[in-house]
C-alpha positions as CSV (number, residue, x, y, z in Angstrom):
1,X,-9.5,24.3,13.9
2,X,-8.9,24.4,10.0
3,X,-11.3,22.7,7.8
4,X,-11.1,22.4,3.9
5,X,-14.6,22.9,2.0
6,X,-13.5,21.2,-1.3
7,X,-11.9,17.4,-1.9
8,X,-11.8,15.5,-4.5
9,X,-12.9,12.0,-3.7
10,X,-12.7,8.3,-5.7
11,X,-12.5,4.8,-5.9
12,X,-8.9,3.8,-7.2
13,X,-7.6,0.1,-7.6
14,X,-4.7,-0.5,-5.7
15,X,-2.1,-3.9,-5.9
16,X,-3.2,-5.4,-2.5
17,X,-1.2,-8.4,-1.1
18,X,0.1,-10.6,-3.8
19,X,-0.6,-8.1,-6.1
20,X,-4.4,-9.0,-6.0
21,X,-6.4,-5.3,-7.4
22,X,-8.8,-4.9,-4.6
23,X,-10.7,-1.0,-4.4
24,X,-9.7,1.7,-1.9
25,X,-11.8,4.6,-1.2
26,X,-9.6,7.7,-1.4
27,X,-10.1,11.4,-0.5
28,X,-7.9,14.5,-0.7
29,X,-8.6,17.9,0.3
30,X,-8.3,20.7,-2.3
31,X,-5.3,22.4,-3.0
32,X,-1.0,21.5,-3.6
33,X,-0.5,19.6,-0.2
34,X,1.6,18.5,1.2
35,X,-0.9,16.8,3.6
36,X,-0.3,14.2,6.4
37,X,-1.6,10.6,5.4
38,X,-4.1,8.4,7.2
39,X,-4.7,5.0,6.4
40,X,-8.0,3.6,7.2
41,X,-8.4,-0.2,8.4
42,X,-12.4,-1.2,7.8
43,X,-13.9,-3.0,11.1
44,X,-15.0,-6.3,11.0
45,X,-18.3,-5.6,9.3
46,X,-16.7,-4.7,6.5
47,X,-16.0,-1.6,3.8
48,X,-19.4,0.3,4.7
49,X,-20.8,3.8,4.3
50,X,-19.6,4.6,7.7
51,X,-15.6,4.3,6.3
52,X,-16.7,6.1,3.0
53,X,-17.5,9.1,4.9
54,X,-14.6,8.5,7.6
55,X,-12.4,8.7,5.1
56,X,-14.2,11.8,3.8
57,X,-14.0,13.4,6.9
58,X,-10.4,12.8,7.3
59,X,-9.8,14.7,4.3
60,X,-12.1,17.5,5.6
61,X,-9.7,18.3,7.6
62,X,-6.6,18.0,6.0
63,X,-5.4,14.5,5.8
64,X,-4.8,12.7,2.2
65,X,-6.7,9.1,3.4
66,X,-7.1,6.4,2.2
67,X,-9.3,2.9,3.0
68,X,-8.7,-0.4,1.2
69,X,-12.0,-2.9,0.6
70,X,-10.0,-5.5,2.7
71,X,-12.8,-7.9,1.8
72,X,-12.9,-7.5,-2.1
73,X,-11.7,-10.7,-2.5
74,X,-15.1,-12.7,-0.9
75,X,-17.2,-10.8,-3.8
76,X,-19.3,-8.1,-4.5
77,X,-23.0,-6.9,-3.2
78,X,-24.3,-5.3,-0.5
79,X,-21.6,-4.5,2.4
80,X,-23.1,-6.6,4.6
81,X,-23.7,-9.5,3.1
82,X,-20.1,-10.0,2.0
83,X,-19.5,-9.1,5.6
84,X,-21.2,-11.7,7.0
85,X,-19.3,-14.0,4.4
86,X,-16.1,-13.5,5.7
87,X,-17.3,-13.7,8.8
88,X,-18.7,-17.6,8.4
89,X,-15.2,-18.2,6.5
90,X,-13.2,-17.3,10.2
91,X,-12.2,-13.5,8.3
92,X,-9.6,-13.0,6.5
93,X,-5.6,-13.7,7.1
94,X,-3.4,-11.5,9.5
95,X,-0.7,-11.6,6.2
96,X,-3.7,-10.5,3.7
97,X,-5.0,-7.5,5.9
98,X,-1.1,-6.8,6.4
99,X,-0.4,-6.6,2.2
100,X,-3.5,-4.9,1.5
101,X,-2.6,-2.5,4.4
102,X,0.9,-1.7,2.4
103,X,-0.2,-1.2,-1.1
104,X,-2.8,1.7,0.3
105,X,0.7,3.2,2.0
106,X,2.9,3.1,-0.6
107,X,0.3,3.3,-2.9
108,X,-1.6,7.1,-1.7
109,X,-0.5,7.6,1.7
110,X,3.4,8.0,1.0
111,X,2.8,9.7,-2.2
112,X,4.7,13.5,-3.0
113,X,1.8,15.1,-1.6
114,X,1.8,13.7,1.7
115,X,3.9,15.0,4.4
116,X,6.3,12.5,6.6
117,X,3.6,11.6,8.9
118,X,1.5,8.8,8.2
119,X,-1.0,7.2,10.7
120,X,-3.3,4.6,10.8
121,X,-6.7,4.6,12.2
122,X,-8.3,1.0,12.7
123,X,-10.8,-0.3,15.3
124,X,-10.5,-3.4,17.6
125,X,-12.1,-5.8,15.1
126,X,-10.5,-6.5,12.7
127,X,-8.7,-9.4,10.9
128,X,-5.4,-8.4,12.0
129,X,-4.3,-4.6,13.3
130,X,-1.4,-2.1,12.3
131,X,0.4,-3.5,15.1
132,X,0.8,-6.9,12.7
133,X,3.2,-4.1,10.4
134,X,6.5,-5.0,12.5
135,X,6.4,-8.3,11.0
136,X,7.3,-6.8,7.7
137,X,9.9,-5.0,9.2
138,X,7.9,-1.8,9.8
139,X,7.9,-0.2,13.1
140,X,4.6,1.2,14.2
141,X,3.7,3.2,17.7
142,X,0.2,2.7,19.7
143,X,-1.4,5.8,19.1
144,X,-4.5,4.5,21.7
145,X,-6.1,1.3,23.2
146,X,-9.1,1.0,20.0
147,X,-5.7,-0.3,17.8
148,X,-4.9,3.2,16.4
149,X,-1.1,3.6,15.7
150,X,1.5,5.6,14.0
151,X,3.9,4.9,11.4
């Protein structure tokens, strides 16, 4: 199994859906590329440490990825707490999670670097799954039961 030590790793601001500038967590291992690209879709409790350091890991072994702060919108503070937020507002809208979803492709995952492959990695709950992408004319491939797919 190949690993890469180094990775350079950031918070960027991305055009979400309806150009809204939400954060996404991004890391990249070291080196030219190209690498494949994995996007990252946050469970329901929200943008926490545990998809910082997914996405980390991800990159630790080879994959440019990316995760979008699907929630930015609800506010800032503790993860949790704005969590819980948009969970008493009934979460947030298949077409949002859909948009925000895009802008981290075409924003990091499809960039020069990044080989042809792309895949998603996204749990069971959340507002909406990669399989909502066909809607926008995308096609997208089960890639297991917990709502992981290709693209």
């Amino acid at each position: 199994m190949s690993f890469y030590r180094g990775m350079t790793c950031e918070n960027v601001t991305i055009k979400g859906d309806k150009g809204t500038p939400i954060t996404a967590y991004v890391a990249k291992p070291f080196g030219p590329g190209p690498f494949p690209g994995v996007v990252l879709v946050h469970h329901l409790p929200g943008w926490s440490e545990f998809y910082i350091e997914t996405t980390r890991r991800f990159a630790h072994h080879g994959y440019l990825a990316i995760c979008a702060n699907l929630y930015e919108r609800a506010g800032k503070g503790n993860p949790d707490d704005v969590a819980a937020k948009v969970r008493a507002d009934g979460g947030i809208s298949d077409a949002q999670m859909v948009g925000d979803t895009e802008a981290a492709v075409s924003g990091y995952a499809r960039s020069p670097i990044t080989t042809a492959r792309l895949a998603f990695s996204a749990p069971v709950l959340v507002a909406g799954t990669p399989s909502s992408m066909p809607a926008r004319g995308k096609t997208s491939t089960p890639a297991s039961t917990s709502g992981a797919a290709a693209w």
